[in-house]
C-alpha positions as CSV (number, residue, x, y, z in Angstrom):
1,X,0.0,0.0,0.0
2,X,1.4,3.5,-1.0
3,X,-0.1,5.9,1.8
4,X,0.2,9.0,-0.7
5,X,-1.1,7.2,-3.8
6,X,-4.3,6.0,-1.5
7,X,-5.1,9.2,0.3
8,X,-4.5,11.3,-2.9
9,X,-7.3,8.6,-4.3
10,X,-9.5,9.6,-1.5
11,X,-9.1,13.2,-2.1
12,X,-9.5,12.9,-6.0
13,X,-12.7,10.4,-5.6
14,X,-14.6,12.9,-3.2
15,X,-13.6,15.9,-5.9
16,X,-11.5,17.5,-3.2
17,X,-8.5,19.8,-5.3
18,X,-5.0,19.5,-3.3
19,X,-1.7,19.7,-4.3
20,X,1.6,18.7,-2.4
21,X,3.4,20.9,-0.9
22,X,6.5,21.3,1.7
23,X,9.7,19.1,1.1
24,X,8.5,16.6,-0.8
25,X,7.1,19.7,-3.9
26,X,10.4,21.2,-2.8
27,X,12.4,18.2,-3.5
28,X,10.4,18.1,-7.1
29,X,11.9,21.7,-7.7
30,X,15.4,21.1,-7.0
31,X,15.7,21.6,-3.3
32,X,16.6,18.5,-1.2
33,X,15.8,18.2,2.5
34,X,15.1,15.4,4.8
35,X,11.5,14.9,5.9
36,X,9.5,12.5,7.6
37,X,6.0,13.1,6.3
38,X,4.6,14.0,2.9
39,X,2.5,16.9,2.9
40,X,-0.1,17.7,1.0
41,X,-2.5,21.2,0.8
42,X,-6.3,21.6,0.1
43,X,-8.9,24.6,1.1
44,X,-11.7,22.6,1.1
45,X,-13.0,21.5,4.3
46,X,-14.7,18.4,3.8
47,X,-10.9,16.9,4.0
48,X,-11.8,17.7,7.7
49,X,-14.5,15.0,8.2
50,X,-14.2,11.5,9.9
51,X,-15.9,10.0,7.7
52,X,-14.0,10.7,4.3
53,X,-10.9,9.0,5.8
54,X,-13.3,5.5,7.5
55,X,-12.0,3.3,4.1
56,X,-8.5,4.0,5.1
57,X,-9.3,3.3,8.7
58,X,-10.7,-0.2,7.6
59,X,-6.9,-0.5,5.8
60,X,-5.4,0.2,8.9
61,X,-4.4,3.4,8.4
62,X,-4.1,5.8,11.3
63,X,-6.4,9.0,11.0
64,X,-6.0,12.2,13.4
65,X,-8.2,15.2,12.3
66,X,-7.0,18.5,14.3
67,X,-9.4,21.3,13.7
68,X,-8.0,24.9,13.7
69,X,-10.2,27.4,15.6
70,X,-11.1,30.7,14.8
71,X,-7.8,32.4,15.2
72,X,-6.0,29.7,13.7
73,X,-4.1,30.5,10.3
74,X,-5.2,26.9,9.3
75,X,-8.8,25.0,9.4
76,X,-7.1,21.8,10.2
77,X,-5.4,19.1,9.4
78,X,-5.5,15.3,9.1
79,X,-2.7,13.2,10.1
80,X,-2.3,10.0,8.2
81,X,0.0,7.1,9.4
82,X,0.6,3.3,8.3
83,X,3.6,1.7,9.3
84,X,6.0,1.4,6.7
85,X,4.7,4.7,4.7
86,X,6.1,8.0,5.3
87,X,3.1,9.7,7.3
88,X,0.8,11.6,4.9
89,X,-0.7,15.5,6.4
90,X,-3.3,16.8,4.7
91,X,-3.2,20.7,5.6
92,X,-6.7,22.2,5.5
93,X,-6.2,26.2,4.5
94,X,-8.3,29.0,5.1
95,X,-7.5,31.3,2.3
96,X,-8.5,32.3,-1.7
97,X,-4.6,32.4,-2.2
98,X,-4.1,29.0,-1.4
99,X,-6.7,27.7,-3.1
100,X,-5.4,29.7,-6.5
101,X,-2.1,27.8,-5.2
102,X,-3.3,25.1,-6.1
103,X,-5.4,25.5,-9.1
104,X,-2.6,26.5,-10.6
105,X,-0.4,23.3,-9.9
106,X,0.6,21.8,-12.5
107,X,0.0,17.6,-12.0
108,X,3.2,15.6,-11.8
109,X,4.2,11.9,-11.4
110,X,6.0,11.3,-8.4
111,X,6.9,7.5,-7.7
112,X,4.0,5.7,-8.4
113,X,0.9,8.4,-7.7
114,X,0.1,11.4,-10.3
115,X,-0.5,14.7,-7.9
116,X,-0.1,18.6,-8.4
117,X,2.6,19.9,-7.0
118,X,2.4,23.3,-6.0
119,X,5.0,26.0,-8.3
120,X,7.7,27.7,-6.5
121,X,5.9,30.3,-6.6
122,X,2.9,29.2,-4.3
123,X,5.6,27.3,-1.9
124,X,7.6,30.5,-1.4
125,X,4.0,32.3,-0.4
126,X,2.9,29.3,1.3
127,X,6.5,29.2,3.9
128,X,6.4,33.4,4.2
129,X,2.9,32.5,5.6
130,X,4.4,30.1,8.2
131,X,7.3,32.7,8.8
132,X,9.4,30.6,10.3
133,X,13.2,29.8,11.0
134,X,12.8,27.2,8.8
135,X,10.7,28.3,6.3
136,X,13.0,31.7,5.7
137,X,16.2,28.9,4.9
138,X,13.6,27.2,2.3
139,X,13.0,30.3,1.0
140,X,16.5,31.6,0.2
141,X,17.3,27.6,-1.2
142,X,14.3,28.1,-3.6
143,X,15.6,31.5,-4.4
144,X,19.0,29.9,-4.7
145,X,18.4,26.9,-7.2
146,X,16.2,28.7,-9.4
147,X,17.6,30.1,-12.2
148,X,17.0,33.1,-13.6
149,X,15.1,34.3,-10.5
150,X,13.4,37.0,-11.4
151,X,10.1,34.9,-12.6
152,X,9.8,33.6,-9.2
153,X,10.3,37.3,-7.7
154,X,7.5,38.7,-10.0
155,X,4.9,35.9,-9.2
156,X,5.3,36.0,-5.7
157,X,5.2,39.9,-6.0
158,X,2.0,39.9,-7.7
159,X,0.6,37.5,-4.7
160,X,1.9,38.7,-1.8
161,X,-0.6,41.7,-1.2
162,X,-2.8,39.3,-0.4
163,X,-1.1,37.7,2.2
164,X,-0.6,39.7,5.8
165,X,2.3,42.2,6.4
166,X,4.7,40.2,8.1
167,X,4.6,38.2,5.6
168,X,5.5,41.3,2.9
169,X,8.3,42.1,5.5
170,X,9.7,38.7,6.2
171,X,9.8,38.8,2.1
172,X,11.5,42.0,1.8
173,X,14.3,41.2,3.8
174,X,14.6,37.4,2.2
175,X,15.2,39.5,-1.0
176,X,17.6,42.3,0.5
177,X,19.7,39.5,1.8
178,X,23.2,38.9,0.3
């Protein structure tokens, strides 16, 4: 059983539009760094009930839903675990943004299960979001592999009004950077 390949099934059977996203979509566009899960990203909040994930279950597959509450940047997310499968989160957004994210993903093959897999566009808006240590260094290796890098710069430009101010700072100062 291929965790990704099954829940990505689930998500495609119940019309739910995701893409992957984090190291794994990072990994795809050039930028290697060890991870223990595979994540990926939807807006749509039916990823968020029980009972979507109950055929799984039945495989033995380990479900935790964590629902975000009103102040949370995120409406959820759903843990999936099987042993011998990296673990699978599927991270529930909140936003318009994110959901153009992903519509605009283009689908990939990665091992044995077809998926979008967010640009480096939408992952550099998607980590200035999350603002953290962390997501600043994948920001800069993005930056970094890409060549030229001016076509990332002028999507995320065109994005980032949307997104909160700390973000627009936290970008500035990624790009001021030597």
């Amino acid at each position: 059983m291929s965790l990704l390949r099954d829940v990505v099934a689930v998500l495609q059977a119940e019309g739910i539009a995701h893409a992957l996203i984090g190291a794994a979509a990072m990994a795809v566009h050039g930028v290697s760094r060890a991870t223990a899960d595979v994540d990926l990203l939807t807006t749509d909040p039916r990823a968020l009930h029980a009972q979507l994930w109950k055929g799984l279950e039945a495989q033995g597959v380990s479900v935790q839903l964590l629902r975000g509450d009103h102040d949370d940047p995120l409406a959820g997310n759903v843990r999936l675990s099987l042993a011998g499968n990296r673990t699978v989160d599927v991270v529930v957004g909140r936003h318009e943004w994110q959901r153009e994210i992903i519509e605009a993903a283009p689908t990939l093959s990665i091992g044995d299960t077809t998926v979008k897999v967010v640009r480096p566009s939408g992952l550099v808006l998607l980590k200035l979001h999350a603002g953290g240590p962390k997501d600043a260094w994948d920001v800069r290796s993005l930056m970094e592999s890409l060549e030229p890098v001016g076509p990332l710069e002028e999507e995320v430009d065109r994005m980032l009004p949307r997104l909160p101010a700390e973000c627009q700072r936290l970008w500035k100062r990624l790009r001021d950077e030597p």
